[in-house]
N, CA, C and O atoms as a DFTB+ gen file, in Angstrom:
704 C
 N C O
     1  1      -1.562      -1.980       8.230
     2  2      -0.413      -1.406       7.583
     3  2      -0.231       0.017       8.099
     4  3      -1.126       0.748       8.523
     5  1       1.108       0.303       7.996
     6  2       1.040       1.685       8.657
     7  2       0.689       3.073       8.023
     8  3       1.033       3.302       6.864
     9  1       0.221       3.714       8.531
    10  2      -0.571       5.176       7.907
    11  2       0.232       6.214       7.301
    12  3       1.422       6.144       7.608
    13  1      -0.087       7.151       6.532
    14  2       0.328       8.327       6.088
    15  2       1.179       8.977       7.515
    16  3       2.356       9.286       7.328
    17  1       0.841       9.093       8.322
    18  2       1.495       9.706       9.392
    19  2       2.639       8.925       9.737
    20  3       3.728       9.497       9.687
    21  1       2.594       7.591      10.115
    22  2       3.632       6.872      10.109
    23  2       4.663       6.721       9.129
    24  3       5.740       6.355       9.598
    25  1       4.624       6.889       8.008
    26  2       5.372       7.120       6.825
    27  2       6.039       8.361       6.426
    28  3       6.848       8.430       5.501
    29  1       5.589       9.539       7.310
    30  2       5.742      10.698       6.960
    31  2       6.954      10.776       7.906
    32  3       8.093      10.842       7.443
    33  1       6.698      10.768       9.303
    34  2       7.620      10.274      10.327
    35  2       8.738       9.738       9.969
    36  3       9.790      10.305      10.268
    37  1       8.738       8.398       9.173
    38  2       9.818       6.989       8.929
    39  2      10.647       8.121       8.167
    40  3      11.717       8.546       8.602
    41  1       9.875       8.694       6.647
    42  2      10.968       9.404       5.905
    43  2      11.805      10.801       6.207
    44  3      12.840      11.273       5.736
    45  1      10.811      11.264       7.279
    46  2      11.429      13.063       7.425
    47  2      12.827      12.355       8.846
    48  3      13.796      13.064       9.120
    49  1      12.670      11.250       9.387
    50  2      13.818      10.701      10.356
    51  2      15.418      10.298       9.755
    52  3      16.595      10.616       9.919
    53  1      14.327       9.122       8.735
    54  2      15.584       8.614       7.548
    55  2      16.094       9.718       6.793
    56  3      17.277      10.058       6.804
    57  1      15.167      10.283       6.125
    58  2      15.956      11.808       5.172
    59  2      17.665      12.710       5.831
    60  3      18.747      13.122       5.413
    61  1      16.722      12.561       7.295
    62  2      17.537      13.430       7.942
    63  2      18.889      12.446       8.410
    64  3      20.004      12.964       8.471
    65  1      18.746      11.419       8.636
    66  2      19.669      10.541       8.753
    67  2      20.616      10.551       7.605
    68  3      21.808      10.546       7.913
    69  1      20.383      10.561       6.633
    70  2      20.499      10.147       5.142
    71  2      21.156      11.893       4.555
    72  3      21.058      12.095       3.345
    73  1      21.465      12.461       4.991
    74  2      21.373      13.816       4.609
    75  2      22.666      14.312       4.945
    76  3      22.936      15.435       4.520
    77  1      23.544      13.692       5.637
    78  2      24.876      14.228       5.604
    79  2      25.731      13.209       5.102
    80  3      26.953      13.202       5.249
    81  1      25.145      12.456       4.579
    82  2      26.393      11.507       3.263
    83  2      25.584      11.656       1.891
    84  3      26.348      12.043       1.007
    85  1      24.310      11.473       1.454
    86  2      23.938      12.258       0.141
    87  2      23.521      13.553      -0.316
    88  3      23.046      13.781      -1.429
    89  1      23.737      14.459       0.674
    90  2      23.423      15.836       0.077
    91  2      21.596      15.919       0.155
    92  3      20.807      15.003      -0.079
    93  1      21.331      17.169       0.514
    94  2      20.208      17.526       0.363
    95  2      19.033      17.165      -0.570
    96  3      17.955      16.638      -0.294
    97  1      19.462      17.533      -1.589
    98  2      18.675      16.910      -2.687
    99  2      18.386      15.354      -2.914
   100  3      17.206      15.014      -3.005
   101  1      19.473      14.309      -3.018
   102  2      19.194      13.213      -2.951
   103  2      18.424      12.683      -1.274
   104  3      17.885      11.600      -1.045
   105  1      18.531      13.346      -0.724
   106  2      17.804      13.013       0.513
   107  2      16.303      13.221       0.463
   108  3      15.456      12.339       0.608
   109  1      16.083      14.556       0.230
   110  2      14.581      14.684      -0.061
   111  2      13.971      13.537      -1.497
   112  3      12.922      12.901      -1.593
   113  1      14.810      13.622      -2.169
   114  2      14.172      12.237      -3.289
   115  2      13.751      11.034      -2.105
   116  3      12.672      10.585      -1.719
   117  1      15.308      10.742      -1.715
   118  2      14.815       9.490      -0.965
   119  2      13.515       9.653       0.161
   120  3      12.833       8.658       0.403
   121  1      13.283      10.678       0.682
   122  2      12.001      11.051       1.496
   123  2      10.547      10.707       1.042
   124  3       9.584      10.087       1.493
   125  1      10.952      11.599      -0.358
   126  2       9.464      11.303      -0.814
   127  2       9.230      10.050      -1.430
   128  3       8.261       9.295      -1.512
   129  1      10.427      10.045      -1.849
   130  2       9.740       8.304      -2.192
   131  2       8.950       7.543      -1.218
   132  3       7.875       7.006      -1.482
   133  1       9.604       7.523       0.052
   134  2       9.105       6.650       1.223
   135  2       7.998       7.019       1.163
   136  3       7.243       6.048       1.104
   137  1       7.472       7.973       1.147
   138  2       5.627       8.369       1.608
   139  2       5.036       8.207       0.241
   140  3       3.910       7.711       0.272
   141  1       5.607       8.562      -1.233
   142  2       4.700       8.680      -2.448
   143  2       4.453       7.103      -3.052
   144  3       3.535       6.634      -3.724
   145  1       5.594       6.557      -2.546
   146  2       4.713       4.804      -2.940
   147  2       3.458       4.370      -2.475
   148  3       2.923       3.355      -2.923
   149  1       2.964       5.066      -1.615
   150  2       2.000       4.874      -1.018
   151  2       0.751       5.311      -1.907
   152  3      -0.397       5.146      -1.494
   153  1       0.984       5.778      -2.935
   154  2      -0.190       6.318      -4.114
   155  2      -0.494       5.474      -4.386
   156  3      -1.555       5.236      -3.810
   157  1      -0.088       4.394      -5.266
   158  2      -0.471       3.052      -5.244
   159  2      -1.580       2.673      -4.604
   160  3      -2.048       1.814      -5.351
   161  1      -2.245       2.773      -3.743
   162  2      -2.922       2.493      -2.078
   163  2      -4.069       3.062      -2.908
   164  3      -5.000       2.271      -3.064
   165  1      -4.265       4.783      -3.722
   166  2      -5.296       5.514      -4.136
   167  2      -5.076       4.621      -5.474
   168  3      -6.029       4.897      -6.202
   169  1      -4.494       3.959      -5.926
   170  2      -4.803       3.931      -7.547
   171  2      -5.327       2.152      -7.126
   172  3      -6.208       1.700      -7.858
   173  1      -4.858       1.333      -6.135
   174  2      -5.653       0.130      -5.916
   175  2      -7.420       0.354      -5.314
   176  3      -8.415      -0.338      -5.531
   177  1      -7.268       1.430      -4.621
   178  2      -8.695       1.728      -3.989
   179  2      -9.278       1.873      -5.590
   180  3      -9.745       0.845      -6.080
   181  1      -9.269       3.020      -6.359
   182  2      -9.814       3.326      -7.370
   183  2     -10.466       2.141      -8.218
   184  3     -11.675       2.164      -8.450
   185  1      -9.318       0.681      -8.864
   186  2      -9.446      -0.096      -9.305
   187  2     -10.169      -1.029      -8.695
   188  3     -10.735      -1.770      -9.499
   189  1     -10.411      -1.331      -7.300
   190  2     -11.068      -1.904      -7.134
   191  2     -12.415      -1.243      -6.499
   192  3     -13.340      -2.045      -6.623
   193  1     -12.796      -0.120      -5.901
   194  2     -14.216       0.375      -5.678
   195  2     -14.343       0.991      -7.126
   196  3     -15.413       1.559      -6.907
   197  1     -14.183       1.174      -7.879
   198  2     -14.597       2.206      -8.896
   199  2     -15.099       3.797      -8.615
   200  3     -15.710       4.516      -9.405
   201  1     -14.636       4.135      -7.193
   202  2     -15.026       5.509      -6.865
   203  2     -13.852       6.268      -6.986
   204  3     -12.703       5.884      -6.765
   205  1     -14.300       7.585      -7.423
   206  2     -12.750       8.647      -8.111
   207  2     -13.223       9.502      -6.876
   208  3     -13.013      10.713      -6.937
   209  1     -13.875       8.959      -5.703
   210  2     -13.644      10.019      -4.145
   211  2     -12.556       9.346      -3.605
   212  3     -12.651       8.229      -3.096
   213  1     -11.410      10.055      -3.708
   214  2      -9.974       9.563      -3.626
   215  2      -9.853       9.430      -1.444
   216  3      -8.833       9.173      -0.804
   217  1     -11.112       9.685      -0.939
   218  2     -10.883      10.049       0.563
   219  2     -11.672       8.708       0.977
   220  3     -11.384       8.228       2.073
   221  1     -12.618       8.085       0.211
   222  2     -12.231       6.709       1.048
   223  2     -11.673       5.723       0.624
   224  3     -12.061       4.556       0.664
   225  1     -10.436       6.285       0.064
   226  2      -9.186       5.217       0.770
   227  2      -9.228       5.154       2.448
   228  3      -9.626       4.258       3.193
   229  1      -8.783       6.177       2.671
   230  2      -8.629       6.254       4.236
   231  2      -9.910       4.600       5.121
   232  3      -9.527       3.786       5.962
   233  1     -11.184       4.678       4.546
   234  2     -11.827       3.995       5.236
   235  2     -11.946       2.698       4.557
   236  3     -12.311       1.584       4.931
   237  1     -11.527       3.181       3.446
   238  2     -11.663       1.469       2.543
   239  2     -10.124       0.656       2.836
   240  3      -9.900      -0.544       2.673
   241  1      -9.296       1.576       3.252
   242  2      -7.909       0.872       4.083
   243  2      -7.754       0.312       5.516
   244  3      -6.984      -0.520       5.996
   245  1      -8.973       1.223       6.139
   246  2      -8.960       0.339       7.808
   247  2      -9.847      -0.665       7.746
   248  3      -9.865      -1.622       8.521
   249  1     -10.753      -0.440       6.648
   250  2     -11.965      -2.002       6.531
   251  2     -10.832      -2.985       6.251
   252  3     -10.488      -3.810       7.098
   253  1     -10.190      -2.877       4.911
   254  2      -9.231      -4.016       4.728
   255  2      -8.208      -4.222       5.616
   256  3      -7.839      -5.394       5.532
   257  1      -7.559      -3.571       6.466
   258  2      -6.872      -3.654       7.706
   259  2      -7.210      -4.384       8.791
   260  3      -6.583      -5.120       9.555
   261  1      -8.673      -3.919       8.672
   262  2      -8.955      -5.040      10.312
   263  2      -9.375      -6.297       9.905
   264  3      -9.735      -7.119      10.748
   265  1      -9.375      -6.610       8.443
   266  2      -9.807      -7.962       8.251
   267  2      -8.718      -8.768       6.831
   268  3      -8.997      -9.367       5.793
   269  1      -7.548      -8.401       7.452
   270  2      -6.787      -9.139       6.971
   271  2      -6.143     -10.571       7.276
   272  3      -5.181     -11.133       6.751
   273  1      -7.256     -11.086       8.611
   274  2      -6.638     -12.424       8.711
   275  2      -7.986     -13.029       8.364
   276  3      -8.417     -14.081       8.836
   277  1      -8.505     -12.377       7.630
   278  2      -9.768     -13.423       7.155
   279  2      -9.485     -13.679       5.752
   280  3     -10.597     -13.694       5.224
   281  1      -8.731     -13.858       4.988
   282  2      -7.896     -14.221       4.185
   283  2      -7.990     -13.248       2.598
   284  3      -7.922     -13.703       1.456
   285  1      -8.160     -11.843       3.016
   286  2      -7.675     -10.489       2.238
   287  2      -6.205     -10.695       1.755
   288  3      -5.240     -10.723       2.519
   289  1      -6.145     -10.840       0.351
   290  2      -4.804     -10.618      -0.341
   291  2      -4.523      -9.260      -0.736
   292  3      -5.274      -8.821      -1.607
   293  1      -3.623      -8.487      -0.307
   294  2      -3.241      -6.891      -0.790
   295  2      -2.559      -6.950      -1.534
   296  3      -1.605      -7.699      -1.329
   297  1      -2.610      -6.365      -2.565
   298  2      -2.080      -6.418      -4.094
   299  2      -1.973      -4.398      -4.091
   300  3      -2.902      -3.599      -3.983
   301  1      -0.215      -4.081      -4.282
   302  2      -0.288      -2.219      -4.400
   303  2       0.975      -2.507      -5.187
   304  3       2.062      -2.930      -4.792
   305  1       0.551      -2.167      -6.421
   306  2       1.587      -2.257      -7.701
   307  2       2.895      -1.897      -6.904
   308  3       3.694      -2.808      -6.690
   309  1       3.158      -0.664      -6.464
   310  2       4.279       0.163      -6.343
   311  2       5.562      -0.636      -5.028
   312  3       6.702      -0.286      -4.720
   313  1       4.874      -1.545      -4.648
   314  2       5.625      -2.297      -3.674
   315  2       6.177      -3.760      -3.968
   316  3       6.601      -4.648      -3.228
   317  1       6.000      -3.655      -5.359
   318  2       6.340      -4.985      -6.094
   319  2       7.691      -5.127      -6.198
   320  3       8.386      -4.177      -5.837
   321  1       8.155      -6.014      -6.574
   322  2       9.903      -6.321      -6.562
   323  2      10.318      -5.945      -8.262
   324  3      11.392      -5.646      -8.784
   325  1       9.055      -6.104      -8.766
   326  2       9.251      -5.868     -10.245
   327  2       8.924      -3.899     -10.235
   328  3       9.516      -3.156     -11.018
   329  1       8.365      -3.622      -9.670
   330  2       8.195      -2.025      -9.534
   331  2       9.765      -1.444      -9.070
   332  3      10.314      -0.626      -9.808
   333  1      10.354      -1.849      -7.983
   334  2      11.510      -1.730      -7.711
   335  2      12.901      -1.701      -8.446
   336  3      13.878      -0.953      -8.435
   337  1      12.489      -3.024      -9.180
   338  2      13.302      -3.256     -10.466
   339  2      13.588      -2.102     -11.432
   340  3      14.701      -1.787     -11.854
   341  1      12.649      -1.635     -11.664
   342  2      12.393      -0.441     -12.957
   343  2      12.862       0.959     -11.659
   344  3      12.826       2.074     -12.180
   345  1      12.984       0.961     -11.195
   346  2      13.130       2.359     -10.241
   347  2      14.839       2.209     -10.181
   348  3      15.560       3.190     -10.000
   349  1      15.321       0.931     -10.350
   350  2      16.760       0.379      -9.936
   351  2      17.448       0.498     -11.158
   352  3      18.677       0.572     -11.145
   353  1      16.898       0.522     -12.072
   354  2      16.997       0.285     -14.241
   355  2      17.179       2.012     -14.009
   356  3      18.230       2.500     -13.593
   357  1      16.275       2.610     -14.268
   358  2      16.020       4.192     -13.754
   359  2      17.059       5.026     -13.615
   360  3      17.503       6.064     -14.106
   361  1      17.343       4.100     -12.644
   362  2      18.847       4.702     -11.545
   363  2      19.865       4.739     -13.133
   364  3      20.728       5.546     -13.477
   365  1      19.561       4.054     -13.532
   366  2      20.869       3.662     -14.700
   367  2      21.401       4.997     -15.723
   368  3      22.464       5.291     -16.271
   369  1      19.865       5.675     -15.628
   370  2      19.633       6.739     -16.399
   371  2      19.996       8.092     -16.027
   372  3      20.516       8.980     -16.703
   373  1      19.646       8.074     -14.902
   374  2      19.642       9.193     -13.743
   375  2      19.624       8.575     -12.214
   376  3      18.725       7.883     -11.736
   377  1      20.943       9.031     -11.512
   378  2      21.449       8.461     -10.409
   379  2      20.498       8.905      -9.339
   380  3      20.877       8.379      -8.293
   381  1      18.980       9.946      -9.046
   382  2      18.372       9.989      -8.313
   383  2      17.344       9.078      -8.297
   384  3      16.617       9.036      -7.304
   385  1      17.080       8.036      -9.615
   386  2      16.455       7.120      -9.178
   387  2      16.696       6.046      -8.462
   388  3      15.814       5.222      -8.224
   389  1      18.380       5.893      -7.880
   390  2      18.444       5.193      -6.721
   391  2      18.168       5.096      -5.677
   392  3      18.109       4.117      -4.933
   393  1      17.920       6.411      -5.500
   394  2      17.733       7.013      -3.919
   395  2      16.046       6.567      -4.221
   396  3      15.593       5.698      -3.476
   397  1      15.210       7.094      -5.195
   398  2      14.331       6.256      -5.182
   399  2      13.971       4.402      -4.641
   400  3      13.397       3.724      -3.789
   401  1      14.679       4.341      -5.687
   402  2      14.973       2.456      -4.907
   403  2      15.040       2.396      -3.765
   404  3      14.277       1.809      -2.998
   405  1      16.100       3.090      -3.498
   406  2      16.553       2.760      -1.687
   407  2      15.073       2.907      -1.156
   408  3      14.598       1.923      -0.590
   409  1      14.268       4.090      -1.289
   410  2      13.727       4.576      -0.400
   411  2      12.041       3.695      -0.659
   412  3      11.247       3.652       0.281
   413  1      11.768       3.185      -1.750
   414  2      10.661       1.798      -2.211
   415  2      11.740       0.743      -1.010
   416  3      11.365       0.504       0.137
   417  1      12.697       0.382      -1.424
   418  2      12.972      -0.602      -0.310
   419  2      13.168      -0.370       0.997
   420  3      13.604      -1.223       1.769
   421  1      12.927       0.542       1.247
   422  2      13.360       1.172       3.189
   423  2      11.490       1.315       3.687
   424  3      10.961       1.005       4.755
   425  1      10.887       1.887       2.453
   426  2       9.601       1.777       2.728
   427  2       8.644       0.366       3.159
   428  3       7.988       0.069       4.158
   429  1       9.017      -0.490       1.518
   430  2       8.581      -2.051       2.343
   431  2       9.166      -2.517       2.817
   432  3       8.846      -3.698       2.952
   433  1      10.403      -2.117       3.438
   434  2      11.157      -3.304       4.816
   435  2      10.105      -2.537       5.957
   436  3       9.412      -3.314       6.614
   437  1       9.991      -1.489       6.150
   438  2       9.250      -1.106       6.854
   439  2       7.949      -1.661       7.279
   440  3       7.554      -2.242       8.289
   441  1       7.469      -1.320       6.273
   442  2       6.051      -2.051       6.395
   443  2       5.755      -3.643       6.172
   444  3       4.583      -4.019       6.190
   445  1       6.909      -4.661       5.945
   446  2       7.121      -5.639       6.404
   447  2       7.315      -6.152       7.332
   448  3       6.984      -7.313       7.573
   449  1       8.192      -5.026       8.445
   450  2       8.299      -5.741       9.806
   451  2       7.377      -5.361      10.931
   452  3       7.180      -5.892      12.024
   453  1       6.645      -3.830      10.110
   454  2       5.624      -4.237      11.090
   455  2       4.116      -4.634      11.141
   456  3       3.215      -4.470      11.964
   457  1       4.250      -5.409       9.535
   458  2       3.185      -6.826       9.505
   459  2       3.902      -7.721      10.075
   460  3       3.385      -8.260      11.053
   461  1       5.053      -8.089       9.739
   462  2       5.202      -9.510      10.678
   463  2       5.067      -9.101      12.288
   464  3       4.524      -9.936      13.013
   465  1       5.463      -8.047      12.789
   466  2       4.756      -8.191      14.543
   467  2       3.069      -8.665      14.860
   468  3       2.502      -9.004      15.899
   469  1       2.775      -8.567      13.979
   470  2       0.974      -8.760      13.923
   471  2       0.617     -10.505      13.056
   472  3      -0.478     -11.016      12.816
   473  1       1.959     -11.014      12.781
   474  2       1.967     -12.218      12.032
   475  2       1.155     -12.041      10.539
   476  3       0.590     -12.951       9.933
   477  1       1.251     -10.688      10.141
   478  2       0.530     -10.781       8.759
   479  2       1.791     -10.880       7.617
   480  3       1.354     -10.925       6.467
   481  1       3.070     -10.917       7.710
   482  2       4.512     -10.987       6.705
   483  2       3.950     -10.640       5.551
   484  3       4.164      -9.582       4.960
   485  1       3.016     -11.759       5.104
   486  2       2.571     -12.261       3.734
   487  2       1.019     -12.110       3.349
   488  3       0.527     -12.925       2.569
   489  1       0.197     -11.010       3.924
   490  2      -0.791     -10.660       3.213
   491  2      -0.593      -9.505       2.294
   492  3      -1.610      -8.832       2.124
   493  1       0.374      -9.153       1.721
   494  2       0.712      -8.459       0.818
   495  2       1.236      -8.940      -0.646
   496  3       2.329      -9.412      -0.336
   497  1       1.140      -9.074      -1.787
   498  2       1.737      -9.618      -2.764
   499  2       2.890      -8.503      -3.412
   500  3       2.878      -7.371      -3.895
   501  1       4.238      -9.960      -2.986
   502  2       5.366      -9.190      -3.389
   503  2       5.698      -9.256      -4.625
   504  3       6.908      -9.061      -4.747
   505  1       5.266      -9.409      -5.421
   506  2       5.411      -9.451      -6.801
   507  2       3.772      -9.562      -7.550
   508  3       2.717      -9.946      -7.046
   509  1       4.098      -9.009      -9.079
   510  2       2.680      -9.118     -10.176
   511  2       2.457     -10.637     -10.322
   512  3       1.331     -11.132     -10.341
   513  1       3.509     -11.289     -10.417
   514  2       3.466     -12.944     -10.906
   515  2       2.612     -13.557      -9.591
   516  3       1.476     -14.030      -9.589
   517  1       3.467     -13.400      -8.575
   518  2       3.010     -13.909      -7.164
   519  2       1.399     -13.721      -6.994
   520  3       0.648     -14.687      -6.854
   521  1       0.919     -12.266      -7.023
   522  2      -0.307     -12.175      -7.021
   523  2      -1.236     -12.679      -7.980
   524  3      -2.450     -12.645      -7.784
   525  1      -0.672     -13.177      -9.079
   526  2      -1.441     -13.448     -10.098
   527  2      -1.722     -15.252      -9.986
   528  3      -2.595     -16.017     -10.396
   529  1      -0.595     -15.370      -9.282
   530  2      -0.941     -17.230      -9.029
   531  2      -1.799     -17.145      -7.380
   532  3      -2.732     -17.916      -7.157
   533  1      -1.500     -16.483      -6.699
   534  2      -1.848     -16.814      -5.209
   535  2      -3.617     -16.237      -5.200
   536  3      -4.510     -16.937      -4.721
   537  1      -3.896     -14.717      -5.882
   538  2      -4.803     -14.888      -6.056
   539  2      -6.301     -16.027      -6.367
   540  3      -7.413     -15.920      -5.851
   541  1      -5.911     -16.892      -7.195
   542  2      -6.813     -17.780      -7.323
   543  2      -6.774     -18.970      -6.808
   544  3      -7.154     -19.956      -7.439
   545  1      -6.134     -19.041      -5.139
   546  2      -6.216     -20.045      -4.426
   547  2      -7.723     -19.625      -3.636
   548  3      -8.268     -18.596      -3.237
   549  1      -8.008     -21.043      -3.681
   550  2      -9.547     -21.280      -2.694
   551  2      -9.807     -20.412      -1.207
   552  3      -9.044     -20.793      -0.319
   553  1     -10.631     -19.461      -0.857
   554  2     -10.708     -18.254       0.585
   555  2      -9.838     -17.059       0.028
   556  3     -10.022     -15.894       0.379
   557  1      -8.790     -17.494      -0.955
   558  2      -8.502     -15.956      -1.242
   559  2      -9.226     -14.828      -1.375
   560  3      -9.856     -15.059      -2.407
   561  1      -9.587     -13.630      -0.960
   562  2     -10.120     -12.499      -0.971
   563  2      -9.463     -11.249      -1.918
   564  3      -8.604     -10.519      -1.422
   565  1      -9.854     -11.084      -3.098
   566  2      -8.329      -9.980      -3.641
   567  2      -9.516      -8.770      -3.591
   568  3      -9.052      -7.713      -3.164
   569  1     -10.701      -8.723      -3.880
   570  2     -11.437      -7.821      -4.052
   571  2     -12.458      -6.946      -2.562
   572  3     -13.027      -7.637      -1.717
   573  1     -12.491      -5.461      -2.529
   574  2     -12.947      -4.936      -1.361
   575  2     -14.235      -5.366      -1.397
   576  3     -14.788      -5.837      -0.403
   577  1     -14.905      -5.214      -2.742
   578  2     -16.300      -6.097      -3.055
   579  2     -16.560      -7.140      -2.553
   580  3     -17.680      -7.055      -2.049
   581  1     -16.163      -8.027      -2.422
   582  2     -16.320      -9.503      -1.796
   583  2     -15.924      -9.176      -0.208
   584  3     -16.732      -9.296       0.713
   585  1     -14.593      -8.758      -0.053
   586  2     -14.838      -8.523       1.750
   587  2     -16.170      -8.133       2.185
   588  3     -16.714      -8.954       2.924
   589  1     -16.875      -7.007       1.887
   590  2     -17.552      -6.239       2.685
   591  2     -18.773      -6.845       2.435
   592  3     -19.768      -6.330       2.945
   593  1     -18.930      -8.129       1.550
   594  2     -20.161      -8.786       1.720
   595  2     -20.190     -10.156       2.627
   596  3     -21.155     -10.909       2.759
   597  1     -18.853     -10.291       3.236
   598  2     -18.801     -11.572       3.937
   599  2     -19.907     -10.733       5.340
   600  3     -20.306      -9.569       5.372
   601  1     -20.154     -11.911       6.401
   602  2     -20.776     -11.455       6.917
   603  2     -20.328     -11.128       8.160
   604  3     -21.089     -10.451       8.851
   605  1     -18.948     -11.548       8.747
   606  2     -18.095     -11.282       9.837
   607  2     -17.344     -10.333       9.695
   608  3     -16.356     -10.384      10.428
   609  1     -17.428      -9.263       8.877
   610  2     -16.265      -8.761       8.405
   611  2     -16.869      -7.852       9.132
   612  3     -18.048      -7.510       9.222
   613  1     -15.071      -7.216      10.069
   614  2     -15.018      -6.183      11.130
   615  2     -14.990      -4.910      10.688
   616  3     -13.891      -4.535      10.279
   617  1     -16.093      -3.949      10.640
   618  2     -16.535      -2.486      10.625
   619  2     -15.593      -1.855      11.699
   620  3     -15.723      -2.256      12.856
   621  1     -14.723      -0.971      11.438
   622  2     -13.685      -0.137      12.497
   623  2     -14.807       0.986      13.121
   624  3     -15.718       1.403      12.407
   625  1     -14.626       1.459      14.632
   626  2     -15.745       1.984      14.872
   627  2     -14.841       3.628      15.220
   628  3     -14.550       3.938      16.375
   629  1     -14.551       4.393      14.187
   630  2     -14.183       5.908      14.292
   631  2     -14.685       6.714      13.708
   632  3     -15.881       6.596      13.975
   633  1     -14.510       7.787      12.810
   634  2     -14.856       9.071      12.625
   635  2     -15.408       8.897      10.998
   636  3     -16.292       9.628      10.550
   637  1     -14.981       8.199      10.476
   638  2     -15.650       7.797       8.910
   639  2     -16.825       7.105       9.697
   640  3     -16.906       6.489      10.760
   641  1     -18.006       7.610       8.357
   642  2     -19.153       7.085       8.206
   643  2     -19.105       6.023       7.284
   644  3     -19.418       6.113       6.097
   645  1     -18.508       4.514       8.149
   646  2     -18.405       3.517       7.029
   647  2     -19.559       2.654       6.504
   648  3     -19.303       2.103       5.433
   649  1     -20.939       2.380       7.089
   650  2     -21.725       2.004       5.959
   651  2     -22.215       3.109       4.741
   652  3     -22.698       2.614       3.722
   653  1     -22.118       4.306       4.818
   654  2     -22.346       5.863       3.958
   655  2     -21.280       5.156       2.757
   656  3     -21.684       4.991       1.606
   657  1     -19.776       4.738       3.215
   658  2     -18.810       4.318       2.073
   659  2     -19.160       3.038       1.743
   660  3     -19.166       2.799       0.536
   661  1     -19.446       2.171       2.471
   662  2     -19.741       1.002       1.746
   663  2     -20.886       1.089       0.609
   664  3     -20.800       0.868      -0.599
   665  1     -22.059       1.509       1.450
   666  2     -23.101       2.025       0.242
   667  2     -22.605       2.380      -1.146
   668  3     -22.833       1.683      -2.135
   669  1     -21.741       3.787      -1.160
   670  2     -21.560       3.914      -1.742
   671  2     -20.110       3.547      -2.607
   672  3     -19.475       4.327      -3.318
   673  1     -19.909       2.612      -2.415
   674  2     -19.027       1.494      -3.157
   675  2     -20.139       0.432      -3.900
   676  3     -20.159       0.273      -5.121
   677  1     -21.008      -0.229      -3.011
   678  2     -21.527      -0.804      -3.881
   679  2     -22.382      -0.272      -4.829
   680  3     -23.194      -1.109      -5.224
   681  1     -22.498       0.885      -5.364
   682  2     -23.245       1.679      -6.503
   683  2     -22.245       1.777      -7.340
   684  3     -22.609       1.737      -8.515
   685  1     -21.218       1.880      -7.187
   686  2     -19.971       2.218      -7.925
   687  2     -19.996       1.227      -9.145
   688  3     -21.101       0.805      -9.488
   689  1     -18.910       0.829      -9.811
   690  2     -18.339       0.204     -10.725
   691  2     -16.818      -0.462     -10.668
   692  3     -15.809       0.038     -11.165
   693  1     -16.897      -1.600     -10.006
   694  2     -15.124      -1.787      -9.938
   695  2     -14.573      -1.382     -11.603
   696  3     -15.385      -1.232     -12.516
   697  1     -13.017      -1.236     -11.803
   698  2     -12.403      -1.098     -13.114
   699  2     -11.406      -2.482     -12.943
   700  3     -10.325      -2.424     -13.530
   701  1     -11.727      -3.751     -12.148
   702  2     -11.535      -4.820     -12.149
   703  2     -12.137      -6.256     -11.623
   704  3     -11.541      -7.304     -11.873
């Protein structure tokens, strides 16, 4: 999936695109939205390692990255169709939560098309319902716990010290 940098890029391009038909202000909404859905990412790491060291996400996201065709289901509240929904309701209240919407949906079209170049479309759950039935099909993987005990599972070889994080994941406590 694509990185903080890549997202930062997508929105400061679009913003600026986006910035001489909605005005400044609604542009920067729509900006940050594109990059702040991505919190989600720290509040799924959290729930599932039980560690409040909010920095390996970064390594607990390329472990689950490189082994998403071993049948890893990604579940990130904020990219749900039902998360979207309420950002679109929102709007109803206050017209900058559209630009929100827009910018949740400009974010996962994004990061939809460029899982499908890699043929992953659908290791992401687009909805709470969806994940809640697909989860408990047979090889499903929803938990980082269970990846990192299979025994093929691909270690990324860069600048994180990833058995130091795995270790210390498994001392942890999932909060699911």
């Amino acid at each position: 999936m694509p990185g903080i940098k890549t997202h930062c890029a997508q929105a400061a391009l679009s913003s600026a695109a986006l910035y001489p038909f909605a005005g400044g202000l609604n542009a920067a909404v729509f900006g940050l939205s594109v990059v702040m859905i991505d919190l989600d990412h720290v509040v799924e790491y959290v729930r599932q390692t039980g560690s409040w060291k909010v920095w390996g996400v970064f390594p607990c996201t390329a472990i689950v990255d490189r082994n998403l065709k071993k049948g890893f289901y990604v579940f990130h509240a904020f990219h749900t169709v039902e998360f979207l929904i309420l950002a679109g309701l929102l709007g109803l209240l206050h017209p900058a939560f559209f630009y929100v919407a827009a910018g949740i949906l400009w974010h996962c079209a994004l990061d939809i098309s460029m899982l499908a170049r890699r043929n992953l479309a659908f290791v992401r759950a687009f909805s709470f319902v969806q994940y809640a039935l697909r989860s408990r099909s047979p090889g499903t993987i929803t938990r980082v716990r269970d990846l990192i005990q299979k025994k093929d599972v691909l270690i990324p070889e860069d600048g994180w010290n990833y058995p130091r994080w795995i270790e210390h994941w498994r001392r942890c406590t999932p909060l699911c």
